[in-house]
C-alpha positions as CSV (number, residue, x, y, z in Angstrom):
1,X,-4.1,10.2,20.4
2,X,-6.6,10.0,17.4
3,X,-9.6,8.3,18.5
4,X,-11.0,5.3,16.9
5,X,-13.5,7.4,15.1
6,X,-11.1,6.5,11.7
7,X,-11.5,3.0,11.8
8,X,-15.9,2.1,11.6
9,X,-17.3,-0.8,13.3
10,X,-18.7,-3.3,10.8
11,X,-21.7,-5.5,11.3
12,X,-19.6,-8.4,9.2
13,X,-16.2,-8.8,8.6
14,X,-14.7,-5.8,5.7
15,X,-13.0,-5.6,2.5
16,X,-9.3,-4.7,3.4
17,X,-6.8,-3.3,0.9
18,X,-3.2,-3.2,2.0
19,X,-0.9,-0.9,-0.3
20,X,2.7,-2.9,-0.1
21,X,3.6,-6.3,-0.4
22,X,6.6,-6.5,2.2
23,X,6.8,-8.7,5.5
24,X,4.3,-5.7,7.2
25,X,1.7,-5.8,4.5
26,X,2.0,-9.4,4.4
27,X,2.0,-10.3,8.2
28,X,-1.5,-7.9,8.7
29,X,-2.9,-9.5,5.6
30,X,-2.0,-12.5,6.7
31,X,-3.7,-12.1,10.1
32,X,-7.1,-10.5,8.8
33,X,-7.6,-13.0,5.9
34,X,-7.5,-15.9,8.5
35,X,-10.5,-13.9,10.4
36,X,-12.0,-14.0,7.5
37,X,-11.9,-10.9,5.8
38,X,-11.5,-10.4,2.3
39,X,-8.2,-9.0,1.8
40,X,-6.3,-8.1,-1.6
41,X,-2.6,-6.7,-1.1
42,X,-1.4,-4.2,-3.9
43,X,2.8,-4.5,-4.2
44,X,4.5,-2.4,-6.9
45,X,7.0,-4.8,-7.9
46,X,7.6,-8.7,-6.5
47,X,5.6,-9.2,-3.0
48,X,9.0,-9.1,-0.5
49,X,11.8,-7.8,-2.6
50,X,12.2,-4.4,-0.8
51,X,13.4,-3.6,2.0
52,X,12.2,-7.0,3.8
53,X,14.6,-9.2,1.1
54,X,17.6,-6.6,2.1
55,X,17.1,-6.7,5.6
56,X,19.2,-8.9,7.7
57,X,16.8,-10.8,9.9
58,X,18.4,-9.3,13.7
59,X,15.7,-9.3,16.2
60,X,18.0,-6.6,18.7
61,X,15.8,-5.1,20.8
62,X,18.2,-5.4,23.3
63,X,21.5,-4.3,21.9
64,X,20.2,-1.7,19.4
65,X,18.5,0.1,22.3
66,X,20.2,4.2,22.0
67,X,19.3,7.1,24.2
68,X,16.3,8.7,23.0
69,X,14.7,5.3,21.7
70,X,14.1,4.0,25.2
71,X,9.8,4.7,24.5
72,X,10.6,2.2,21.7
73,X,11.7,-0.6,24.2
74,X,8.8,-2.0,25.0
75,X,6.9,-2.7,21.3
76,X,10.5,-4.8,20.7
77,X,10.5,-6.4,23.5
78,X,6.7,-7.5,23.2
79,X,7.4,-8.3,19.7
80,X,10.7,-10.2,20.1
81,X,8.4,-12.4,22.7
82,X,5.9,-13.3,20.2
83,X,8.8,-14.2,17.4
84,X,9.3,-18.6,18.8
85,X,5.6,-18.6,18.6
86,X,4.8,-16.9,15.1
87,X,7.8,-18.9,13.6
88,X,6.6,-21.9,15.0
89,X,2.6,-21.0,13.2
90,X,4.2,-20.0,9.8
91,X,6.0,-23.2,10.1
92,X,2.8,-25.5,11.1
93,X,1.0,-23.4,8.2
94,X,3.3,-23.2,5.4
95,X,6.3,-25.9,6.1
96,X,8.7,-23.3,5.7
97,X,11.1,-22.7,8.7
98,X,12.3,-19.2,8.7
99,X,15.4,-20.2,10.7
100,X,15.0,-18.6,14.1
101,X,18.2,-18.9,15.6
102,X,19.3,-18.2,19.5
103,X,22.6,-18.0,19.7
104,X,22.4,-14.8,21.2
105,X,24.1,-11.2,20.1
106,X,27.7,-9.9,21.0
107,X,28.8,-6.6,20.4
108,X,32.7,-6.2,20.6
109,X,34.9,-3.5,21.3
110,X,38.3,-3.3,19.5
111,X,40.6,-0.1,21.9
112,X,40.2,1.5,25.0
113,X,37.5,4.1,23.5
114,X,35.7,1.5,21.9
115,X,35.2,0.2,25.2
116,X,34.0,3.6,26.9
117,X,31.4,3.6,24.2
118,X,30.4,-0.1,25.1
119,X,30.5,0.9,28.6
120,X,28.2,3.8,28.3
121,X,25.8,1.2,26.3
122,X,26.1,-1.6,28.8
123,X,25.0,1.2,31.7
124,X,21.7,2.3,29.5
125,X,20.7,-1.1,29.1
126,X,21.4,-2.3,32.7
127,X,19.0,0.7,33.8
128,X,16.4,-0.2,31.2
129,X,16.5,-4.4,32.4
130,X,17.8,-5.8,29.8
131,X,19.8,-9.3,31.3
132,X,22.7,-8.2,29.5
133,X,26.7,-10.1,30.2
134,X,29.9,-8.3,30.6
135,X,32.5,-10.2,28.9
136,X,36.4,-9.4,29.1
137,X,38.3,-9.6,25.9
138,X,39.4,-13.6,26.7
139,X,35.7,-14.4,27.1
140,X,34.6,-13.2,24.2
141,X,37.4,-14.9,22.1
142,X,36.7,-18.1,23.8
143,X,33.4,-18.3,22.3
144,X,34.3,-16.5,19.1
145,X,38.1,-18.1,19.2
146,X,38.1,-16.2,15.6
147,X,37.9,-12.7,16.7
148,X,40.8,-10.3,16.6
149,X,43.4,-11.0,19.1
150,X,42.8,-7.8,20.1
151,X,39.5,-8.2,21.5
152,X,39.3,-6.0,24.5
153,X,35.8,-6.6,25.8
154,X,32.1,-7.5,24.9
155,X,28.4,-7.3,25.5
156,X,26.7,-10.5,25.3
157,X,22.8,-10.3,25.1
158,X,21.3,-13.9,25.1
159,X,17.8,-12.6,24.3
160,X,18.5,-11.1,21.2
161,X,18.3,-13.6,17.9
162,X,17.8,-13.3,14.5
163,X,16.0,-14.9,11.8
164,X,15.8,-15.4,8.0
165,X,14.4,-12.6,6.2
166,X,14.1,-14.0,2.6
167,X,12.8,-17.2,4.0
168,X,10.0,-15.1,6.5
169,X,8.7,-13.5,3.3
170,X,8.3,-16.9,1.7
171,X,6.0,-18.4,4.6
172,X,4.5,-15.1,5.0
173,X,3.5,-15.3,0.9
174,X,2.5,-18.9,1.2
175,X,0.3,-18.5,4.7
176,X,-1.7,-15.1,3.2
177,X,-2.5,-16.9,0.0
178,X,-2.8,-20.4,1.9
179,X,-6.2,-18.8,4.2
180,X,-7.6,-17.0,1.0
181,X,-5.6,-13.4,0.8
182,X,-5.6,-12.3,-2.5
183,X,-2.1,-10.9,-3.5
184,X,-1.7,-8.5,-6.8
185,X,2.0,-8.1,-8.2
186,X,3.4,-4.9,-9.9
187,X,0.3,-3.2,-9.3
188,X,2.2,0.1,-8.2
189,X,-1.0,1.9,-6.4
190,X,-1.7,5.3,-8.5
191,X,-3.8,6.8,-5.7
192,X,-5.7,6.4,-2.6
193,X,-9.3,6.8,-3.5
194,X,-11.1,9.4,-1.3
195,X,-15.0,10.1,-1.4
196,X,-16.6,12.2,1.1
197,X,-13.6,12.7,3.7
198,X,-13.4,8.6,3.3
199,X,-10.9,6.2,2.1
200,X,-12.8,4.2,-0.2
201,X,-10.7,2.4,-1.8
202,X,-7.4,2.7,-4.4
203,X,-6.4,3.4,-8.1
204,X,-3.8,0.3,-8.9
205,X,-1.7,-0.9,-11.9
206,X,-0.7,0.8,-15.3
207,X,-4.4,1.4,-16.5
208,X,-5.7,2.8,-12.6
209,X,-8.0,0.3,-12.1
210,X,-10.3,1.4,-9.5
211,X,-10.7,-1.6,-6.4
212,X,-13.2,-0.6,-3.9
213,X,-12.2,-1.4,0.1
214,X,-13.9,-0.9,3.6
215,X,-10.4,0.0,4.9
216,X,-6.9,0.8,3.5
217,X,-3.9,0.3,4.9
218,X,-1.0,2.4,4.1
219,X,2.4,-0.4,4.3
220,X,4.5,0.4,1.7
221,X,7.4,1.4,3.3
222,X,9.8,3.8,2.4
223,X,7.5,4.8,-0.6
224,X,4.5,5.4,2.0
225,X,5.0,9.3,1.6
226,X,4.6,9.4,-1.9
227,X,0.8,8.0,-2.4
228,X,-1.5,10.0,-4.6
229,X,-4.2,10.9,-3.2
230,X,-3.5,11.4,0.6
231,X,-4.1,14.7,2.2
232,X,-1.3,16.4,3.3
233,X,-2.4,15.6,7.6
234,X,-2.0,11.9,7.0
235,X,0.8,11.8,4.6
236,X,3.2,10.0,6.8
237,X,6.4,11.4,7.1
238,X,8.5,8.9,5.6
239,X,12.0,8.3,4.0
240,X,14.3,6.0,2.6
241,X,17.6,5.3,4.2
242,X,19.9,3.5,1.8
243,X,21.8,0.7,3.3
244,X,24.3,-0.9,1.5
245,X,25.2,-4.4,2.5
246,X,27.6,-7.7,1.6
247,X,27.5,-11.5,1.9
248,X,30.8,-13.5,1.8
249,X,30.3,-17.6,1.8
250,X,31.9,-19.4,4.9
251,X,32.0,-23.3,4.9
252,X,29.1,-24.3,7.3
253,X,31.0,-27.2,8.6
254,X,33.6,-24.9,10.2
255,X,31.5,-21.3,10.2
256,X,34.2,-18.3,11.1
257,X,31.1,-16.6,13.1
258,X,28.1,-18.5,15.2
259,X,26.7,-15.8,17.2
260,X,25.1,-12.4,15.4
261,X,28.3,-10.0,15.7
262,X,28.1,-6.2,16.4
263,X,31.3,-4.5,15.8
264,X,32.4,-0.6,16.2
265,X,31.6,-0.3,12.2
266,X,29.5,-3.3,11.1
267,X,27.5,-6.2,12.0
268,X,28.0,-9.6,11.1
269,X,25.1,-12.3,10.7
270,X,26.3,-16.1,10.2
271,X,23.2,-18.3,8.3
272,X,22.9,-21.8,8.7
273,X,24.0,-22.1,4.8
274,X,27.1,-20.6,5.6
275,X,26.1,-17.1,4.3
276,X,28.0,-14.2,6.4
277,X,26.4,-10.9,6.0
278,X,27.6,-7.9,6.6
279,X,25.6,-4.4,7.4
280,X,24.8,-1.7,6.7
281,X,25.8,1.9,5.4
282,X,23.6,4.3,6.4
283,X,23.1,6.9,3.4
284,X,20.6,9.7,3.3
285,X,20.6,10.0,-0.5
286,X,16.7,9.6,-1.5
287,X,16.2,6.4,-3.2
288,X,19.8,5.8,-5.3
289,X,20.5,2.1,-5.4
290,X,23.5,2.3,-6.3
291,X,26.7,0.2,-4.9
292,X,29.5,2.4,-4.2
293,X,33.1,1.4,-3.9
294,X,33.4,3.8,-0.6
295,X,30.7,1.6,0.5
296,X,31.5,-1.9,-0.1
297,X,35.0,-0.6,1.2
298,X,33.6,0.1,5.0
299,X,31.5,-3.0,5.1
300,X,34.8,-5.0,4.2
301,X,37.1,-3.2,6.1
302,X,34.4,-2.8,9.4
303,X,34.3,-7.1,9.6
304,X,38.1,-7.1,8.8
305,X,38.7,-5.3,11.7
306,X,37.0,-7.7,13.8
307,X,37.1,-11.2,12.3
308,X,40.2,-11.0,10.1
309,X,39.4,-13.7,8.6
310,X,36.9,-12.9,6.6
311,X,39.7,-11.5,4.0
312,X,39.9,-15.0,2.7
313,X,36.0,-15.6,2.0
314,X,34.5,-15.3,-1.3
315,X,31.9,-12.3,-2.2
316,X,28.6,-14.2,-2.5
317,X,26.1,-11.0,-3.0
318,X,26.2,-7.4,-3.2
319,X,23.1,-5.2,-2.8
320,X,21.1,-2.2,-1.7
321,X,17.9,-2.0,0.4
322,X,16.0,1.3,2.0
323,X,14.9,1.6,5.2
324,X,11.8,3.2,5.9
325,X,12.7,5.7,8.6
326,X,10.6,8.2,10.3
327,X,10.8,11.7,12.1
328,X,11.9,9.8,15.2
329,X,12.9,6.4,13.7
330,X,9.8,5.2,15.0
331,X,7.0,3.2,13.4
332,X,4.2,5.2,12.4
333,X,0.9,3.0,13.6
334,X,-2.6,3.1,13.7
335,X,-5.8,5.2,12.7
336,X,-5.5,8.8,11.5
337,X,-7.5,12.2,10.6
338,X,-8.9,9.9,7.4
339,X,-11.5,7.8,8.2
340,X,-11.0,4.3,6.7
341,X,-7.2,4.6,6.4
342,X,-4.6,2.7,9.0
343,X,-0.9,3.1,8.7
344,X,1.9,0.9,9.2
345,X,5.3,2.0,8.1
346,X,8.1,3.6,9.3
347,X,9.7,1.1,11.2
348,X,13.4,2.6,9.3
349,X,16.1,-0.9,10.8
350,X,13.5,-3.0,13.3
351,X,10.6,-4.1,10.0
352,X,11.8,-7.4,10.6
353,X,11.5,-7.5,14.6
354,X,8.4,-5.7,14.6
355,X,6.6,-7.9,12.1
356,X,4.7,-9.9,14.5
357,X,3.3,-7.3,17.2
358,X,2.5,-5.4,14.1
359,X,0.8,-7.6,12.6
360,X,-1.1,-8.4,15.5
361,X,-1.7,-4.9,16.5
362,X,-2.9,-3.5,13.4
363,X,-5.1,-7.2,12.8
364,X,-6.9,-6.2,16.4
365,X,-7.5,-2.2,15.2
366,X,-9.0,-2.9,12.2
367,X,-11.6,-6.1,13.8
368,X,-12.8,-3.8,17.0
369,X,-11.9,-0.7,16.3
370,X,-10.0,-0.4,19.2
371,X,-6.1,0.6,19.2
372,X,-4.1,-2.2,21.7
373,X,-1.7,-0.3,24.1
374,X,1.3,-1.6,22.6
375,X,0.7,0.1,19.7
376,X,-1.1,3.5,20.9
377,X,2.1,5.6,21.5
378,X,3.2,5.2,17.6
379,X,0.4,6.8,16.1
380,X,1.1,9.7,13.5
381,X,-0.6,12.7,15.5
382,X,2.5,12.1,17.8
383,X,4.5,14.7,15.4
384,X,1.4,16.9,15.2
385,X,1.9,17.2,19.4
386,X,5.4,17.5,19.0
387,X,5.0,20.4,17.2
388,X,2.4,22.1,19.1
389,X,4.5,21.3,22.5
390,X,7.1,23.3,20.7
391,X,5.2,26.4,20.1
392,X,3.9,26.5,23.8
C-alpha cells in the first residue's frame, strides 16, 4: 500500500480543494469544513446532478453481494452502519430528512431457474453472514400481495434500506455551505496544478483561473480519468457506465410496492411520494446520454414481469446517469504516487451507500495523515500489484 508520505502533516488545519460536486465530494467537504479547514469544492455543472441525482438511493450491501466482490463486504457493511446516524446529523444540521427507509430488500424469482440462481445467491450470502430469509413464493406474495401470481420464491434481507438520493444531495449542499465550505458551480476544473512532484492546487472555470490548495482531492466521478494535468501513475482508471432508468407515479395511499424490489431484470424502489423507480441498464457506451427505446423497453418489461401492475401507472421521469466504475468495480481511495493528491471515485452502483464511510475515511486521511483500515484495501496501487502479481 502507498504510504502516507502523499498526504503532509500540517501544523494548522489546510486549504482543501475537492474537484466534483456530487454526494462524495460533498460528504468529504462536508466533514473537513466542520474541522475547520477551508475547503472550496469545484463542480462542472450543478453540485449533485450527476450520477448522485440518477442514482436510486439502495443501500444493498447485502443483496448486491456477487462472487468476486466479497473484499468489498465489509466497507458496505461499515458504511450501511453509519447511514441512521449520518441521516439523523444532516437532519439535526440542515432540517432536511433524506428519507431513510427500512423496510428491508426482496429479491424474487419468477421459474425454476430463476430460483437456482437465487439459490446459488442465498448460499454466498449465508457463508459471508449476512441474516438473510428464505421465503416461498406464498410468503413473498403475502407481503407484496401485488406480485405476480407466479412468484416462486424470495430472498428477504431486513438490513438492506434505501434512501433519497436527490434529497441526500440537498442536506449535503445545505450542511457544507451551513459550517463554512465554499462551493463553486460550473467551474469544470481545466487541470490539476503540479509544481515540484506536488499538487498544488487546480486550473478552474472558462478563463483557468488558478486556486491554490494544500491538498486536492480527485471526486469527480466517472469524469475522474479525464483531469488535465495528472500523471499517467495516478490517473485513476475510471469509466462511465450508462444506466438508463424510469419512474412511474403510484398513489401513496395505496402504493403497488413497499419494500425495495429486486427482480431477475430490474429493481424497483417505492418513495414515500409515491414515485416507483425502476433500474438500471447497464451500457458500456462512453458517456452517450441518450434514452433508447430498447432501453426503456427492458426497464418496463423487467417490472412487468414482476408487478404487473405497473402497466397501468403513468411515466413520471425518464433519464440517464453514469456510473463511475472501476477495474474491479471498486472504489478507488486514498493517497497516491502524487504528493498532495487523495482520490475518491470509483465507487461504479454503491456512491450512494458508500457516502458516509467515505466521507469519514477520506476526512480522517487528510487531518492525520494516516489511512483508516476500512479504507486501506481500496487504494489505487492495488492495480499496480495486480499487475506485477501477474508477471511473477
Amino acid at each position: 500500500m502507498i504510504g502516507t508520505s502523499s498526504i503532509s502533516h500540517f501544523s494548522s488545519r489546510p486549504n482543501i480543494a475537492v474537484v466534483g460536486g456530487g454526494v462524495i465530494g460533498l460528504g468529504i467537504g462536508w466533514r473537513l469544513a466542520a474541522a475547520g479547514c477551508r475547503v472550496d469544492i469545484f463542480e462542472r455543472g450543478e453540485a449533485g446532478r450527476g450520477a448522485s441525482h440518477a442514482a436510486a438511493g439502495m443501500l444493498a450491501a447485502g443483496v448486491e453481494v456477487e462472487p468476486g466482490e466479497e473484499g468489498m463486504l465489509p466497507l458496505n457493511r461499515r458504511s450501511q452502519a453509519l447511514w441512521p446516524e449520518f441521516a439523523a446529523e444532516l437532519k439535526d444540521l440542515t432540517g432536511v430528512d433524506v428519507e431513510l427507509r427500512t423496510d428491508g430488500t426482496m429479491v424474487i424469482a419468477l421459474t425454476g431457474d430463476d430460483v437456482g440462481r437465487l439459490r446459488f445467491q442465498f448460499d454466498l450470502q449465508q457463508r459471508l453472514g449476512l441474516p438473510h430469509e428464505w421465503l416461498s413464493g406464498t410468503e413473498a406474495r403475502r407481503r407484496e400481495p401485488c406480485l405476480h401470481p407466479g412468484t416462486a420464491a424470495a430472498i428477504f434481507a431486513s438490513g438492506d434500506h434505501q434512501v433519497e438520493n436527490r434529497k441526500l444531495v440537498q442536506a449535503l449542499r445545505i450542511a457544507f455551505e451551513r459550517v463554512g465550505g465554499h462551493l463553486h458551480e460550473h467551474a469544470e476544473v481545466r487541470e490539476i496544478r503540479i509544481e515540484n512532484g506536488q499538487a498544488t492546487g487546480l486550473k478552474s472555470g472558462p478563463d483557468g483561473r488558478s486556486h491554490d490548495a494544500d491538498v486536492v482531492i480527485l471526486a469527480a466521478g466517472a469524469w475522474s480519468r479525464g483531469i488535465a494535468g495528472l500523471p499517467d501513475a495516478v490517473r485513476p482508471p475510471v469509466r462511465p457506465v450508462k444506466g438508463q432508468m424510469a419512474a412511474l407515479r403510484m398513489d401513496p395511499r395505496e402504493p403497488l410496492l413497499r419494500h425495495v424490489l429486486w427482480t431477475p431484470g430490474v429493481y424497483l424502489i417505492p418513495r414515500r411520494d409515491g414515485r416507483l423507480l425502476i433500474g438500471a441498464t447497464v451500457e458500456e457506451c462512453g458517456f452517450d446520454d441518450r434514452l433508447t427505446a430498447g432501453g426503456v423497453m427492458s426497464l418496463l418489461e423487467g417490472a412487468w414481469r414482476a408487478l404487473p401492475g405497473v402497466e397501468e401507472l403513468p411515466i413520471d421521469e425518464l433519464w440517464v446517469g453514469f456510473r463511475p466504475g472501476s477495474r474491479d468495480d471498486a472504489p478507488i481511495l486514498g493517497p497516491c504516487a502524487l504528493e498532495g493528491l487523495v482520490l475518491a471515485t470509483g465507487h461504479h452502483r454503491n456512491g450512494i451507500l458508500q457516502t458516509p464511510v467515505t466521507a469519514d475515511g477520506v476526512a480522517h486521511l487528510v487531518l492525520t495523515g494516516e489511512i483508516p483500515d476500512i479504507i486501506r484495501p481500496f487504494g489505487i496501487d492495488r492495480f499496480t500489484r495486480k499487475r506485477t502479481a501477474g508477471l511473477q
